[in-house]
Structure formats: structure tokens, C-alpha cells
C-alpha positions as CSV (number, residue, x, y, z in Angstrom):
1,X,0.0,0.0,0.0
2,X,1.3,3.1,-0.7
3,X,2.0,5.5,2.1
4,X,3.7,8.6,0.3
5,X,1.8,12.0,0.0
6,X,2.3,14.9,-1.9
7,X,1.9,17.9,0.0
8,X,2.7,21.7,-0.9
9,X,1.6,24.2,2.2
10,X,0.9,27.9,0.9
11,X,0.2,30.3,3.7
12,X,-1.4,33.4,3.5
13,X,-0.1,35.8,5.9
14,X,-2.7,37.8,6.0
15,X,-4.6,34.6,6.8
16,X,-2.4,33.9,9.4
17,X,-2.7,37.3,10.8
18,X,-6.4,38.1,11.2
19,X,-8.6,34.9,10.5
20,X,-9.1,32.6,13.2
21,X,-9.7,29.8,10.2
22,X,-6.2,30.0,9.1
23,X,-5.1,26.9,7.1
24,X,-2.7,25.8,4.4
25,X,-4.1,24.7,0.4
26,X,-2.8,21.3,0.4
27,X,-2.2,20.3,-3.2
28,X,-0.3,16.6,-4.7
29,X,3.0,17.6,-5.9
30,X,5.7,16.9,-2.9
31,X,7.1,14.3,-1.2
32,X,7.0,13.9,2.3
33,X,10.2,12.6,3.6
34,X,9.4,10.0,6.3
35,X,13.1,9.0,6.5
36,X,14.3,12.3,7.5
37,X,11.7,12.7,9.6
38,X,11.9,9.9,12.2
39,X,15.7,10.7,11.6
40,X,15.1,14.0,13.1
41,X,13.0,12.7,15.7
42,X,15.3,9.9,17.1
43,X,18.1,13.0,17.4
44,X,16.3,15.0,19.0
45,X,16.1,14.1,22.9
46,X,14.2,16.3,24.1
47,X,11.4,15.3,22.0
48,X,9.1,12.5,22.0
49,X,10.2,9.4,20.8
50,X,9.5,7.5,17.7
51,X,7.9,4.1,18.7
52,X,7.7,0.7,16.4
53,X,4.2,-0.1,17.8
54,X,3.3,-3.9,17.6
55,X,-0.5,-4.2,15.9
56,X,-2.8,-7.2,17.1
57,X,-5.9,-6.5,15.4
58,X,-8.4,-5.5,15.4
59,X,-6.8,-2.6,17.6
60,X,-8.3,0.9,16.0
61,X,-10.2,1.9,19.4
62,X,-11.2,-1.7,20.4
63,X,-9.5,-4.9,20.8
64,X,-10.5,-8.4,21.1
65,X,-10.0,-8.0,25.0
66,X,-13.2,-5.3,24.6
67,X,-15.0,-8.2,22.9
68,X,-14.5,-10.6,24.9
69,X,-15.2,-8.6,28.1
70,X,-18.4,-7.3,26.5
71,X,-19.5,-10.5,25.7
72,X,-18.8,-12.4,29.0
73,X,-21.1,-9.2,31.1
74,X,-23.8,-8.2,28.0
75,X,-26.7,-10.0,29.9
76,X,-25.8,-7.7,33.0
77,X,-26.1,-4.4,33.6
78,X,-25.3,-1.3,32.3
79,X,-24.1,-3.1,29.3
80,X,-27.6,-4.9,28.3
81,X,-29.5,-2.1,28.8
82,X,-26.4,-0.3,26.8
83,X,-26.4,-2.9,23.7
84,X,-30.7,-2.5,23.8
85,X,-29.9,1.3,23.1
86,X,-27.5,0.4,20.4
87,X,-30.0,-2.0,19.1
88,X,-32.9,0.4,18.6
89,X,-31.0,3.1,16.5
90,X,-32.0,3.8,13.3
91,X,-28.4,3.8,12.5
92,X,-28.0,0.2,13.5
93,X,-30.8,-0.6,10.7
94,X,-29.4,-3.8,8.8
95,X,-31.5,-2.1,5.8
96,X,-29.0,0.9,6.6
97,X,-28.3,2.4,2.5
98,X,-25.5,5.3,2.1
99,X,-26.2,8.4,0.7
100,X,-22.8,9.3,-1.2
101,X,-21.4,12.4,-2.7
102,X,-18.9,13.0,-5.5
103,X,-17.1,15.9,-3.7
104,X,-17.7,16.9,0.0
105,X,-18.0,19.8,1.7
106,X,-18.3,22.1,5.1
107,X,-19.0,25.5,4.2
108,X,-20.5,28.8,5.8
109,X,-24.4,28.9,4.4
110,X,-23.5,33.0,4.5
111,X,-20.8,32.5,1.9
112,X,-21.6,29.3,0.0
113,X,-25.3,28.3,0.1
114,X,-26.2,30.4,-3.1
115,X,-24.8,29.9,-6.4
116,X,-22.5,33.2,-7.1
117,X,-19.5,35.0,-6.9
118,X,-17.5,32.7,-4.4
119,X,-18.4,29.9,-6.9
120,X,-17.6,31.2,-10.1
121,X,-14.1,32.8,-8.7
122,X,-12.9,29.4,-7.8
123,X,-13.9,28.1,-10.9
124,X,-16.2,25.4,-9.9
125,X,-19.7,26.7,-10.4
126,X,-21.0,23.9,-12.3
127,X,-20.2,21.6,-9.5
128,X,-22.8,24.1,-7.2
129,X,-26.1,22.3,-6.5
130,X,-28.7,23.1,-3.8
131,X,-27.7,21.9,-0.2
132,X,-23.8,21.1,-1.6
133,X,-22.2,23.1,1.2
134,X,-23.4,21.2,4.1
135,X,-23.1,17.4,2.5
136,X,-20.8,16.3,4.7
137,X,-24.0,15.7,6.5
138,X,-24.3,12.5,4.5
139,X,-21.0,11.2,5.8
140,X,-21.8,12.5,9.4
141,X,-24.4,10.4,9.3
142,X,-23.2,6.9,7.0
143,X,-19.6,6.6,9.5
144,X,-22.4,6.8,12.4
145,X,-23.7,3.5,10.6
146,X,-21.1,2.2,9.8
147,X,-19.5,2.3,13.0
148,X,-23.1,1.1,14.5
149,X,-23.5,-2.1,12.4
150,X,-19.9,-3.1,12.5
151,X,-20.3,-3.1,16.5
152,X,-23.6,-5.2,15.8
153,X,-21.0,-7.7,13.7
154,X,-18.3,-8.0,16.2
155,X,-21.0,-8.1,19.5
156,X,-23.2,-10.6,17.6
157,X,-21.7,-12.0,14.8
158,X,-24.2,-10.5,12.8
159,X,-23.6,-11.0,9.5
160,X,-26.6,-8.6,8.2
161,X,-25.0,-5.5,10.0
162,X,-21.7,-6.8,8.7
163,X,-23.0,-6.4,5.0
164,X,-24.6,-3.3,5.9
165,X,-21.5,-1.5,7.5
166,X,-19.3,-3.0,4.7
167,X,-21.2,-1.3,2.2
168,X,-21.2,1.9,3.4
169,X,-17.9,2.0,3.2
170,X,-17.4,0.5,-0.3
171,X,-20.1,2.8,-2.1
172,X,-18.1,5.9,-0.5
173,X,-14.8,4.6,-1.8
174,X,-16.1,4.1,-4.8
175,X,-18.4,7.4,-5.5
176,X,-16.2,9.9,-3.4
177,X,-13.6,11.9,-5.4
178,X,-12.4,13.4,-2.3
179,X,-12.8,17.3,-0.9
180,X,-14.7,20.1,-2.8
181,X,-11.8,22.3,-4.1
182,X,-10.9,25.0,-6.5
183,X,-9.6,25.4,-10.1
184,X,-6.0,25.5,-8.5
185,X,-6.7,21.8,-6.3
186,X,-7.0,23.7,-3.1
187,X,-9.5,23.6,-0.4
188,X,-11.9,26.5,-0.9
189,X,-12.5,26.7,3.2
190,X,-10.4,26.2,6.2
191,X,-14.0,24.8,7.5
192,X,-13.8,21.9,5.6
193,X,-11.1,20.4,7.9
194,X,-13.9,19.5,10.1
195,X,-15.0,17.2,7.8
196,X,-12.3,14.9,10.0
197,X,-14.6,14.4,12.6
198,X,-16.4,12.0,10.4
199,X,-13.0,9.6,8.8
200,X,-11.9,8.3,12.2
201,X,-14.8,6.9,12.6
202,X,-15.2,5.2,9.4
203,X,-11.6,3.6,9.7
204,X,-12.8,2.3,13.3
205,X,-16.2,0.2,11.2
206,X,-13.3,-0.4,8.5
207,X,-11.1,-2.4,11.3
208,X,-14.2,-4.1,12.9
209,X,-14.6,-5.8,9.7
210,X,-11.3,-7.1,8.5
211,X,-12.2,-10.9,10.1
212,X,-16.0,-10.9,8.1
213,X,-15.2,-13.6,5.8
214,X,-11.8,-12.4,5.4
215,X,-12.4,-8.7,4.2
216,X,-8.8,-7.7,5.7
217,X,-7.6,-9.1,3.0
218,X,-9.7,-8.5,-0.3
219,X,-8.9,-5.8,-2.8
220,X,-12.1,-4.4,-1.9
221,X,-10.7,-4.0,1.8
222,X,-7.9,-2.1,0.3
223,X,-9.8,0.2,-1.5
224,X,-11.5,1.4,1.9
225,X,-8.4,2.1,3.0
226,X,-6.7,4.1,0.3
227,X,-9.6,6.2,-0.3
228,X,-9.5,7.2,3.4
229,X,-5.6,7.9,3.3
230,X,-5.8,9.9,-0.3
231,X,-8.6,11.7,0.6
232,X,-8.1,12.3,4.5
233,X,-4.9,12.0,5.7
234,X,-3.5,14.9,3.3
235,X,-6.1,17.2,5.4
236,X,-5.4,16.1,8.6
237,X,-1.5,16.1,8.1
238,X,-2.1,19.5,6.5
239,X,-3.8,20.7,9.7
240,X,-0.8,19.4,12.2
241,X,1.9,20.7,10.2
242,X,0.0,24.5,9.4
243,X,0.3,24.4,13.4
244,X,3.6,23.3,13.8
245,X,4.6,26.3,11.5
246,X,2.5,28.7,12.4
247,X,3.0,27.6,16.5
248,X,-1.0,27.4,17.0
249,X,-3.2,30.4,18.0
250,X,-5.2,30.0,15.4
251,X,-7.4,26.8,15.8
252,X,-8.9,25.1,18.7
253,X,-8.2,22.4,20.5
254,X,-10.8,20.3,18.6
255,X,-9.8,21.0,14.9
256,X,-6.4,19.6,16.5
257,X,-8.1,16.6,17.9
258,X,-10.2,15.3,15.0
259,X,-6.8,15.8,12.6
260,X,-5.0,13.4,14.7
261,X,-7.5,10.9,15.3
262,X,-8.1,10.9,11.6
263,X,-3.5,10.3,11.2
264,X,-4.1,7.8,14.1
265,X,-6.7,5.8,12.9
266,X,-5.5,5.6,9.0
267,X,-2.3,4.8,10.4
268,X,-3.8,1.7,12.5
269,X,-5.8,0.5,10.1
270,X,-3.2,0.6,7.2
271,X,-0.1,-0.5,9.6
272,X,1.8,3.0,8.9
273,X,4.4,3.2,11.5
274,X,5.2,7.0,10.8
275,X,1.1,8.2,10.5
276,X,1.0,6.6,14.0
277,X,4.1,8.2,15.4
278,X,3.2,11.2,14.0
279,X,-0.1,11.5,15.5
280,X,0.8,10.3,19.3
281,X,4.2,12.5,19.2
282,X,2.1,15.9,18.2
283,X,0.0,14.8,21.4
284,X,3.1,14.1,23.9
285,X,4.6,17.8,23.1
286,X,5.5,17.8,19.4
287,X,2.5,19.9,18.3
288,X,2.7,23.2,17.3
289,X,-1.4,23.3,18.3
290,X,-3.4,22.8,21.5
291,X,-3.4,18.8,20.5
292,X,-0.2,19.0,21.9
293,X,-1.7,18.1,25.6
294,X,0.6,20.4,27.6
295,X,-1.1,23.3,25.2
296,X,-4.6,21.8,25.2
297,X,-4.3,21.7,28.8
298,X,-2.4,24.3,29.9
299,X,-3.3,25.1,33.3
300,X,-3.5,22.5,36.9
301,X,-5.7,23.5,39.9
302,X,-5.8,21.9,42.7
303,X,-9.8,20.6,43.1
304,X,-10.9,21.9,46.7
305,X,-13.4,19.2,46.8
306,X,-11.1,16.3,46.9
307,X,-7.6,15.2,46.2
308,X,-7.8,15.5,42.8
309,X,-5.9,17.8,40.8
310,X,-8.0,19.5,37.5
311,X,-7.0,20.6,34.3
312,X,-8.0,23.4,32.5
313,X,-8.7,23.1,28.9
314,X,-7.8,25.5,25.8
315,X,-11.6,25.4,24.9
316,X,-13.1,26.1,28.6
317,X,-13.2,30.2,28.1
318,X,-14.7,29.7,24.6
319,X,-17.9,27.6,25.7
320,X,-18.8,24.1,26.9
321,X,-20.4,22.4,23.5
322,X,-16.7,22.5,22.1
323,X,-15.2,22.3,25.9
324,X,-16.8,18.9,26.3
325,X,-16.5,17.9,22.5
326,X,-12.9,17.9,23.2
327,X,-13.5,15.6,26.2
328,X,-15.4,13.3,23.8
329,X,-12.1,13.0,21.2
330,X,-9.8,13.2,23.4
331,X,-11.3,10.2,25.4
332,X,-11.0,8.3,21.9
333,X,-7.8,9.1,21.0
334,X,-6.1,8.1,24.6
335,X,-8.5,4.7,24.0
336,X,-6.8,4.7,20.6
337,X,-3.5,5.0,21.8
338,X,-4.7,2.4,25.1
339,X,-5.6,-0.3,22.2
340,X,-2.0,-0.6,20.5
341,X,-0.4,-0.7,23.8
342,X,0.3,3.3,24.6
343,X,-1.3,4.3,28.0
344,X,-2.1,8.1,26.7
345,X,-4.6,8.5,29.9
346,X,-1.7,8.1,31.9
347,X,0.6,10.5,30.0
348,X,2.6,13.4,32.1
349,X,0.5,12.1,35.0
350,X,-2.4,11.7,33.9
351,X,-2.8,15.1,32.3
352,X,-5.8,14.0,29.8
353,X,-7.6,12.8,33.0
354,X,-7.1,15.4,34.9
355,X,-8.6,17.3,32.0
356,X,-11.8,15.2,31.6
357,X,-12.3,15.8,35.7
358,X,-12.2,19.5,35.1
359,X,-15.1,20.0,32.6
360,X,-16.8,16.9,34.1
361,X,-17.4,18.9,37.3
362,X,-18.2,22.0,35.9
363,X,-20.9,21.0,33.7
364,X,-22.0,18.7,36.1
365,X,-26.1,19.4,36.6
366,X,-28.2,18.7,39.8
367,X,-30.3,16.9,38.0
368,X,-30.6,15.6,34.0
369,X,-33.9,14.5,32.5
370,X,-35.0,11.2,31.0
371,X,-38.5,11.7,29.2
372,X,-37.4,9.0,27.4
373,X,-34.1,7.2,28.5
374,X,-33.9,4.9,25.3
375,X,-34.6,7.7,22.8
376,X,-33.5,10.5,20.5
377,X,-32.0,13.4,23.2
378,X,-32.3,11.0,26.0
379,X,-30.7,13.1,28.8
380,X,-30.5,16.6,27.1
381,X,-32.5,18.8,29.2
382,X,-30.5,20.1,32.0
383,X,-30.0,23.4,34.1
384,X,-29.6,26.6,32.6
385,X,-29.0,28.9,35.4
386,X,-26.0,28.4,38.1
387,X,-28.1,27.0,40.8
388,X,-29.0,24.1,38.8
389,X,-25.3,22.6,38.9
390,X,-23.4,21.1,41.5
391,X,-20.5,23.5,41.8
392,X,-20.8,27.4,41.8
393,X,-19.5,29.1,38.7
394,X,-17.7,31.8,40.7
395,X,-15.6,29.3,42.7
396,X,-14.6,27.5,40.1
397,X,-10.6,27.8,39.7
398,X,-9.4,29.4,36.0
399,X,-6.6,31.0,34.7
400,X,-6.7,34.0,32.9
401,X,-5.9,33.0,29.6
402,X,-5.0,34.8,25.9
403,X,-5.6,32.5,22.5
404,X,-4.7,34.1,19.3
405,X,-7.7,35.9,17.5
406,X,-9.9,34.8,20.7
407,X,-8.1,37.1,23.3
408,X,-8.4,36.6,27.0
409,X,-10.7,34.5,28.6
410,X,-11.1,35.5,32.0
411,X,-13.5,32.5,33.6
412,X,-15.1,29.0,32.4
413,X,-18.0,29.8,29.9
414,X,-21.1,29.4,30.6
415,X,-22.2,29.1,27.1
416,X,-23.5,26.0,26.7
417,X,-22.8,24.9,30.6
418,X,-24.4,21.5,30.7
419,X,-24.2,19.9,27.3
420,X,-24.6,16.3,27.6
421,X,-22.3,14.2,25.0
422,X,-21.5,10.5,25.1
423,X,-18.0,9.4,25.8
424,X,-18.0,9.6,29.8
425,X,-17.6,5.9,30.5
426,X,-14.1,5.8,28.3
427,X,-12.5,8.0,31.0
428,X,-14.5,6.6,34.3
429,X,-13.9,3.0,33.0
430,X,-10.8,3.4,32.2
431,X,-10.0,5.0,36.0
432,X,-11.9,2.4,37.7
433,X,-9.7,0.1,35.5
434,X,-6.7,1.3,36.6
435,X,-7.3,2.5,40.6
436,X,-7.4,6.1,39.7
437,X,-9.9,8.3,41.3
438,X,-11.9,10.3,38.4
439,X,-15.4,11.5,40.7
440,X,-16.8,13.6,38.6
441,X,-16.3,11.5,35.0
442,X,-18.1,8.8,37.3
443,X,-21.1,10.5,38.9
444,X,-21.3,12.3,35.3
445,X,-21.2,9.2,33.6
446,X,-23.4,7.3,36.1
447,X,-26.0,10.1,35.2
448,X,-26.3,9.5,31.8
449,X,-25.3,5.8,31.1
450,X,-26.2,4.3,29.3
451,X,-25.4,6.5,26.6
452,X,-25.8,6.5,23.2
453,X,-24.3,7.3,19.8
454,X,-25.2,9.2,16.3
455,X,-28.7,10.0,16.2
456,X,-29.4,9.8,20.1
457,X,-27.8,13.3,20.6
458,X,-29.5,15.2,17.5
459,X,-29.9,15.7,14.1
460,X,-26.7,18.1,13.8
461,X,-23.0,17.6,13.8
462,X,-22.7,18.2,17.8
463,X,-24.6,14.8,18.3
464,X,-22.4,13.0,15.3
465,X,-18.7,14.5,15.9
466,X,-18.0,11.4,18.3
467,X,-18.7,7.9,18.7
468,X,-20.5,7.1,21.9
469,X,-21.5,3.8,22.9
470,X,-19.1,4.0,25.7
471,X,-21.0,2.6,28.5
472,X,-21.1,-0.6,26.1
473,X,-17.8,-0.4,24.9
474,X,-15.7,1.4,27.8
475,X,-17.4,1.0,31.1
476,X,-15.7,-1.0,33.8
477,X,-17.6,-0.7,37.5
């Protein structure tokens, strides 16, 4: 398989300088040189280390270990009543059809919803059609399916939901010619990088499947594969290294997040040492970006409600929907790195942890509703005013903090205090797993599991831009 790209990087300075959607045009015409690179890494010491990672498969997110585990307790709970939630998605539908498109796209509906100048200036206004800027919607919601049904395959040995999942990803590598871009090959909107919330989580159904009858090793299986590294990993490598030269500022912790999980996953799935290294060395202090974890979590407190320590996240002055998103993904990507052996949680002493304990108490509400625990928006309705969480706003501990077009953010937001995503039982498993005290991922997690996945938390991208399922897939009492 081949694992060379051709990347340019052209950055506009006055980009750089005054738009908090900064990014490089990624076009095909240079090689990147992997040999130099892990040379420079290995020499420099005070750097993170290039690892040879050893891959037992399936080990994208979840290993056999999971499976087994899973399969030993699904009759108990929280995992029955977890796997009955799974079961009654409409995403988990064995009847389940994809809904390609030939070139995707995440644009502004202010700039790119109408057919005009924007269009005809980057040459491509016979590709416009109504509803084009926002089809990354159909992806958002197939890798949700596929992900679903391959689960349904590996829990059940369902062979229906195998098919299903399978074909999702076929059609897609077959119909999808990649990113919407202009005359020149270049991406027409720095927005479109957040179409990498969506890839990871295809690669993770991809790896599910490689033992159904042998799909690991078809042509067909390949295919999957090198349509998600041609298409997605130029992006998400483009994203890493625009930090690395610009030195961040510019994009938030999540756009970081979703990049690497994207490297990390391709890299998995298509045994690329360097994708891999690339990934979990950004995230142990290589970044130039807030993936780096000692930028994405700058700041310590000591909690003075236990003896915990917190930390502060680069998203927690912004608001709490991408504050929490960034718990979600950053809960995979530790998983990710758990899975082929690297104990990410644990990294720097737990930093990531400490992180998840942070926004899990301050978006912890007195009480969350269940008009219907097994349904869509199961567990959405929560507190809007301070009194209605556990922990007072004004004592919360913060550090004054300044982030490139954003300025200085003087306290936790309360924008959004409260939002409910899946992905709590990643970090309290994990912690019970291990001995360490997480309280507030627990009694967050405790309030919510089961939880769900796509399509339990919405119809828009908040409720698709992670995985879920963790009480089934990541919960250990």
C-alpha cells in the first residue's frame, strides 16, 4: 500500500494574521520525507520518541480484550440495557443504504449556500447544487452506521450488519472523489477540515470488519483504505503541520483533535508506522497546536473538593459544547493509543484525566432528565441557570488565559454549561480500570449511562462529531 503523499503548504499571511480559520491549500506535488523525519525525531532528545508499535488487530479503538469482556457481562447491567440502546438506533438498521457524494463539503451557508461569486471565482460553479455546502452531512451520518453495524457484527456476529457497515464504506470509496476544491486543487474553506470528525470513525467500522469472511484481506478492503488515506490524511496532516509552522493560536483544541484521530486511525488501520508516530508525538509535546496536551491543557488546579488535581482546557473560556467535545475525542484518541499498547490517559501524570475531571465537574447538573431514557435526546434537558449545577461558577478555579484571534478569557464559559455528549464511561472505565480516582467523569457518567451514539444526541453535527456507545464499549464498575 502506498504511504507517500504529496503535500505543498501555501500560507497566506494575511490569513495567518487576522482569521481565526487560518489553514494551508494542500495540493499533490511533494514528497513527504518519512526518513528524514523519524531521523530528526530519534536525534532530538528532548522530543518525543518515535515508537515501532506492535499491531494485534483489530486494535483501531477496540480490541478483542473489549469483545470478549463485553460478551462475557452483555446479559448484566449497564451493558444490556447499553447494547438494547444500540440496538434500537436507526443507524443500527441492517436495511441501513448510504447516501454518497462525489465531492464533499463544510462550508458557511452566508458564503456558499447560493450559487455566485465565491463559486464562479474558484472556478467550480458547475459543480454548485442546492444543499452542496453542508453534504458532509451525509458522511456524518453513513460513518455513524457504519460504525453502529460493524459493532452489531463484532458483538453478535451479525452478518446482516456486517454487509450493511461494509457497504457503506465500499459505495463511498467508490463514488467519493475526495474534498470540494478550487480550479487550483486547493481547499476553498479552512471549514472543511472539520469534515475529519467524520473519517476516524469510518476507519474504526473499517477495522471491525477485517475478520468478516476475510475482508482484511480482499482488494475491496484495500480500497476502503486508500480512499481514506488519499482523501483524509493529506487534510489532517495539513492541519498538524499548518500548526507546527504557524506555532497554533489560530485553531482550537478540537480542529487539532479530529486531525490526529483521523492520522491515528489511517495509520492503525493501514499499519503506517510513521502516520501513528506522528499522531501520538504531536500529542506528547510535538504539536505546534493545543493537540499538543501540555497546550490543550495548559493550566492545573488543585480541586478543593477532593484530592484531585484538574486541568483546565484551551476550549473552557470559549464555551462548553466544544469544551466537552474535546473531552469526547480526546477520550477516543487516549482509548486509541490504550488499544496498540500506549497508556495516553496516563501520560505526564495523567494530564488528559485530569482534563476530563475539570469539565466533568463544571458541567455537572443537579439533576438531568430522561422523558425517554432509550430515545433520541435521551438526557438533554438540564440546568440553565447556576443554581441548577453542583459546583458554583464563581468558585470555580481558571486562569486568565490569551488565544490568538480569541483574546483573554477571563472564567469558564457558561455558554452551553451542561451539554450532555456521550463518551464519559471511556474516562470513568478506564479509571476504575486502573485504581485512579476520576469522581466527577463517574457520577457524570453514572448520570447518563447508558449513553448513546449518532442519532441519540440530535440531528446536527454536535450529536455525530464522536462515537458514543461507551457505556457498552468502555465502562468497567
Amino acid at each position: 500500500m502506498k504511504h507517500m503523499k504529496k503535500i505543498i503548504y501555501v500560507l497566506s499571511l494575511t490569513l495567518l494574521a487576522f482569521s481565526s480559520g487560518a489553514c494551508n491549500e494542500i495540493v499533490d506535488d511533494a514528497n513527504i520525507d518519512w526518513k528524514q523525519w523519524r531521523a530528526d525525531s530519534e536525534s532530538n532528545k528532548n522530543k518525543p520518541a518515535y515508537t515501532t508499535y506492535t499491531l494485534n488487530h483489530p486494535c483501531v479503538l477496540h480490541t478483542q480484550d473489549d469483545f470478549d469482556y463485553l460478551r462475557q457481562h452483555k446479559g448484566e447491567e449497564p451493558y444490556a440495557s447499553a447494547l438494547t440502546k444500540l440496538k434500537s438506533s436507526e443507524f443500527a438498521s441492517t436495511s441501513y443504504l448510504p447516501t454518497t457524494v462525489t465531492y464533499l463539503a463544510r462550508l458557511d451557508a452566508n458564503n456558499w449556500a447560493q450559487l455566485g461569486g465565491r463559486w464562479e471565482d474558484a472556478g467550480i460553479a458547475d459543480l454548485w447544487y442546492n444543499g452542496i455546502h453542508n453534504n458532509y452531512t451525509n458522511l456524518m451520518r453513513d460513518a455513524a452506521a457504519a460504525y453502529q453495524l460493524a459493532l452489531l457484527y463484532k458483538i453478535d456476529d451479525n452478518a446482516d450488519a456486517a454487509d450493511a457497515a461494509k457497504n457503506i464504506l465500499v459505495r463511498w470509496s467508490i463514488d467519493n472523489k475526495g474534498f470540494l476544491r478550487n480550479k487550483n486543487g486547493e481547499l476553498i474553506d479552512p471549514n472543511q477540515k472539520l469534515i475529519l470528525f467524520q473519517p476516524y470513525q469510518l476507519a474504526i467500522a473499517a477495522e471491525l470488519l477485517r475478520d468478516y469472511n476475510a475482508w482484511g484481506t480482499t482488494s475491496e478492503f484495500n480500497k476502503v483504505v486508500k480512499w481514506l488515506d488519499d482523501v483524509f490524511y493529506p487534510v489532517a496532516h495539513g492541519q498538524l503541520e499548518d500548526q507546527n509552522i504557524s506555532g497554533g493560536g489560530h485553531y482550537w483544541f478540537n480542529w487539532d483533535l479530529c486531525a490526529m484521530a483521523t492520522v491515528l486511525t489511517i495509520g492503525i488501520l493501514s499499519d503506517n508506522q510513521d502516520y501513528i508516530n506522528e499522531a501520538i508525538m504531536y500529542y506528547k509535546g510535538n504539536g505546534g497546536g493545543p493537540g499538543n496536551i501540555f497546550k490543550g491543557v495548559p493550566f492545573l488546579h488543585k480541586d478543593a473538593d477532593s484530592d484531585e488535581w484538574l486541568g483546565q482546557g484551551n476550549e473552557c473560556g470559549r464555551d462548553q459544547g466544544h469544551n466537552t467535545l474535546c473531552v469526547a475525542v480526546l477520550g477516543l484518541f487516549c482509548k486509541m493509543g490504550l488499544a496498540i499498547g500506549d497508556d495516553l490517559f496516563a501520560f505526564d501524570d495523567y494530564r488528559a484525566l485530569k482534563y476530563a475531571e475539570y469539565t466533568a465537574k463544571y458541567n455537572l447538573a443537579k439533576e438531568i432528565l430522561y422523558p425517554d431514557p432509550m430515545g433520541p435526546l435521551a438526557g438533554m434537558r438540564v440546568g440553565e441557570s447556576d443554581s441548577d449545577f453542583e459546583y458554583r461558577h464563581a468558585s470555580f478555579p481558571f486562569s486568565e488565559y490569551t488565544y490568538g484571534d480569541a483574546g483573554t478569557m477571563t472564567k469558564p464559559s457558561d455558554d452551553g454549561r451542561g451539554t450532555v455528549r456521550p463518551g464519559w464511561d471511556y474516562w470513568a472505565g478506564y479509571a476504575n480500570a486502573h485504581g485512579i480516582s476520576a469522581i466527577y467523569c463517574n457520577t457524570l457518567g453514572e448520570r447518563i449511562r447508558p449513553d448513546g451514539g449518532g442519532g441519540h444526541y440530535g440531528p446536527n453535527s454536535g450529536g455525530f462529531d464522536q462515537l458514543g456507545f461507551s457505556t457498552l464499549m468502555g465502562y468497567r464498575p
